[in-house]
C-alpha positions as a Markdown table, in Angstrom:
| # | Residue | x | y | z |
|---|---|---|---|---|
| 1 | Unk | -71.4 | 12.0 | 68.3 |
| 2 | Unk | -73.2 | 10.7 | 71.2 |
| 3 | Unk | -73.8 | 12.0 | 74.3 |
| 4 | Unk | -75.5 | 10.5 | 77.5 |
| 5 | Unk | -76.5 | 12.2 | 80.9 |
| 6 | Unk | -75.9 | 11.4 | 83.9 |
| 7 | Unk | -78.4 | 11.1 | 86.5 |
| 8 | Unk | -78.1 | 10.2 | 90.3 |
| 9 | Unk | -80.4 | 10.3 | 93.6 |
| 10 | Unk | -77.1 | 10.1 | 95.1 |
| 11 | Unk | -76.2 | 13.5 | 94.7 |
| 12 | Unk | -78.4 | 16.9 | 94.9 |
| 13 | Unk | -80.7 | 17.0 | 92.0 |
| 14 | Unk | -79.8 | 19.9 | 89.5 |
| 15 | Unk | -80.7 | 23.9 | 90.5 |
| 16 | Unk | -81.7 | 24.5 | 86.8 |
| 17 | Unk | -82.2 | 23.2 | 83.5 |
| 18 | Unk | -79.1 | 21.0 | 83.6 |
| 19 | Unk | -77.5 | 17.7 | 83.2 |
| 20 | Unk | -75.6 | 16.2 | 86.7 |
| 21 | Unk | -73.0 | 15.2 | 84.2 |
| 22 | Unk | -72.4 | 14.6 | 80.5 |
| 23 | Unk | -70.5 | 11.2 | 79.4 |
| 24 | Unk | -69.0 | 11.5 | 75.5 |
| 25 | Unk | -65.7 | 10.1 | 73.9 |
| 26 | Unk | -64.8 | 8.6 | 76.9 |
| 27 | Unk | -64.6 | 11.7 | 79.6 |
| 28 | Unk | -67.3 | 13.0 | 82.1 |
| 29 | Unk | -67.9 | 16.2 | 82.4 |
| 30 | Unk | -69.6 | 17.1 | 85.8 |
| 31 | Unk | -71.8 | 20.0 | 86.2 |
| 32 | Unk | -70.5 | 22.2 | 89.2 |
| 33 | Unk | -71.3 | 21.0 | 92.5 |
| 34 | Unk | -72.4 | 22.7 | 95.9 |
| 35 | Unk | -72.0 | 21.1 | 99.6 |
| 36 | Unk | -75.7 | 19.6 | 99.2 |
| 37 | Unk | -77.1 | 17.2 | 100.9 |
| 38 | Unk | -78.8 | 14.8 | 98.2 |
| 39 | Unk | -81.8 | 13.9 | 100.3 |
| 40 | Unk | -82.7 | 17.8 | 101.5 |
| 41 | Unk | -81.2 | 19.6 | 98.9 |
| 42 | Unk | -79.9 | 22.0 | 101.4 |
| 43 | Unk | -76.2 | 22.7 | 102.3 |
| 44 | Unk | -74.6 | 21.0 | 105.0 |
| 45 | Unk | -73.3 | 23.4 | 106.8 |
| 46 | Unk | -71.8 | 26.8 | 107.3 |
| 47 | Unk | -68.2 | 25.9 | 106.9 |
| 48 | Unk | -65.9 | 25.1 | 104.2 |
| 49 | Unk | -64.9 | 21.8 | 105.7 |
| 50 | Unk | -68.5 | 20.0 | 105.8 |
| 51 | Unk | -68.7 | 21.9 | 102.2 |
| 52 | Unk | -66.3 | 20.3 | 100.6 |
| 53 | Unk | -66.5 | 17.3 | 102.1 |
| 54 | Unk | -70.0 | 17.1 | 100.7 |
| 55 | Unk | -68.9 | 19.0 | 97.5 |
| 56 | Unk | -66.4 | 15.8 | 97.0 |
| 57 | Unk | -68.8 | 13.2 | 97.9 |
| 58 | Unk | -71.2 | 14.1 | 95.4 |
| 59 | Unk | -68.7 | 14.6 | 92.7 |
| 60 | Unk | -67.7 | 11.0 | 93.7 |
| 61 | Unk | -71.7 | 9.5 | 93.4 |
| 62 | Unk | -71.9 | 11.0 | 90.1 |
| 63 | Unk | -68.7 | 9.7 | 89.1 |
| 64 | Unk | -69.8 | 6.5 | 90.5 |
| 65 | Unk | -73.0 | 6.6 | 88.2 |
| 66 | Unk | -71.2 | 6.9 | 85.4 |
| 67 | Unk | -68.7 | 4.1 | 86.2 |
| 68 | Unk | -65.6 | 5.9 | 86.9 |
| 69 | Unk | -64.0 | 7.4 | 90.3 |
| 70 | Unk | -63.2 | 11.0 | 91.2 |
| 71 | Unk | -60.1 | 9.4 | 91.3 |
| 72 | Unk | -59.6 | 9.9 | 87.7 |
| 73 | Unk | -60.3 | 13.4 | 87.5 |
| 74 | Unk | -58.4 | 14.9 | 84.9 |
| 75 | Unk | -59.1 | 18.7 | 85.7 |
| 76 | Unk | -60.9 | 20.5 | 88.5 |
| 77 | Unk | -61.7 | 23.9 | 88.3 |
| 78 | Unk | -63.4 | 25.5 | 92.1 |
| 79 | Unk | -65.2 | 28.8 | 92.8 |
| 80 | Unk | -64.8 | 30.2 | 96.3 |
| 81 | Unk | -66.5 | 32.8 | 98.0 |
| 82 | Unk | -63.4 | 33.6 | 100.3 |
| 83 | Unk | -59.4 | 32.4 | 99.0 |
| 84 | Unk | -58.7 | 32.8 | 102.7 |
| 85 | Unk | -60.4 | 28.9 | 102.7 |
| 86 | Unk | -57.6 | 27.7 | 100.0 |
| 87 | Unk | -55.8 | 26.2 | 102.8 |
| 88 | Unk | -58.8 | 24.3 | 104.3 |
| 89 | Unk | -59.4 | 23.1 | 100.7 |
| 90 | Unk | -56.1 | 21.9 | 100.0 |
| 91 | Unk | -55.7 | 19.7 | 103.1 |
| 92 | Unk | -59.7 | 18.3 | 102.1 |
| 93 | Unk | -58.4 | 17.5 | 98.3 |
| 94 | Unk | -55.4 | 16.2 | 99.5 |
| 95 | Unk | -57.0 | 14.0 | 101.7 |
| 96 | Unk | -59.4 | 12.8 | 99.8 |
| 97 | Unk | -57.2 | 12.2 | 96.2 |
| 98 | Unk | -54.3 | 10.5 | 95.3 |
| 99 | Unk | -51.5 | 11.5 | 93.6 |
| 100 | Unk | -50.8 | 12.0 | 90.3 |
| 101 | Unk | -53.4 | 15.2 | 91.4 |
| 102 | Unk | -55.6 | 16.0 | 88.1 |
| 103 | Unk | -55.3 | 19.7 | 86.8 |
| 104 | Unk | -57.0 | 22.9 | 88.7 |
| 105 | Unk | -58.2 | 25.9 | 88.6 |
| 106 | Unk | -59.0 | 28.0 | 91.8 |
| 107 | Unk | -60.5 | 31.6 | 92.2 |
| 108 | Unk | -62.6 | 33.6 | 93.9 |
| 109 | Unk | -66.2 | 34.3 | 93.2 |
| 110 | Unk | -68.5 | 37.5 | 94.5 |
| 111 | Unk | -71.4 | 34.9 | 95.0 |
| 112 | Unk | -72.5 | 31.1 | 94.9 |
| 113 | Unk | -75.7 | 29.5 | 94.7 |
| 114 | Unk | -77.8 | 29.2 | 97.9 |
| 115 | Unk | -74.9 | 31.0 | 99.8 |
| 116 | Unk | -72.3 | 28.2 | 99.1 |
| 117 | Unk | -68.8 | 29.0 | 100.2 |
| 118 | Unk | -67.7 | 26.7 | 97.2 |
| 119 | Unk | -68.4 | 24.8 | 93.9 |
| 120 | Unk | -66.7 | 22.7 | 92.2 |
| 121 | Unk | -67.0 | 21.4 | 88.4 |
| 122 | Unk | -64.7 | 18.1 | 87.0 |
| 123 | Unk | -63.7 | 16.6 | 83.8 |
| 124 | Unk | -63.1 | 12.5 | 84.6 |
| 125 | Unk | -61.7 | 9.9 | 82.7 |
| 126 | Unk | -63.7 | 7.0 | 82.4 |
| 127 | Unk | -62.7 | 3.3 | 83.0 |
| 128 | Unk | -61.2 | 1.5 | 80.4 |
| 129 | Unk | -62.0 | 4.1 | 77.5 |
């Protein structure tokens, strides 16, 4: 069985000895990811809002690399340092997904990488397989 990485400038490269995402038997399966910026590899700022704003939009380029949408995510499963930014969270997915909403899983974390307030990893459908 095959199975191809994913690689992107357009999200931040990996932390460790990982793939961005994994493409086999017509899913993706995207590695967690933090509110990076791609281009300085730090986090964009100290809130949840620009985090998972950033957190989406780099779930989207990877999507994007591997020919698909974050519109076809199947399951999402997010870390947070603090449930008291579920709310926040919500209204951000919401806003940036449409209905039918894939699966999720939500909890709460004692620490993230780099001091991230959230991460989030994805399984996607791909187009057309």
């Amino acid at each position: 069985m095959k199975r191809e990485a994913i690689q992107t400038d357009s999200a931040p490269k990996a932390l460790g000895p990982y793939s961005q995402a994994v493409r086999h038997s017509g899913m993706l399966f995207v590695s967690g990811q933090l509110g990076l910026d791609p281009v300085t590899n730090h986090l964009v700022g100290d809130d949840i809002e620009s985090q998972i704003n950033q957190v989406l939009a780099n779930v989207e380029a990877i999507c994007v690399e591997a020919g698909t949408s974050i519109q076809y995510a199947l399951k999402l499963t997010l870390y947070l340092q603090d449930l008291s930014d579920f709310a926040a969270v919500n209204q951000a997915l919401e806003a940036n997904l449409t209905a039918p909403y894939p699966a999720r899983a939500t909890t709460q974390v004692a620490g993230l990488p780099l001091g991230a307030l959230i991460e989030i990893d994805a399984i996607v459908a791909l187009h057309g397989e």
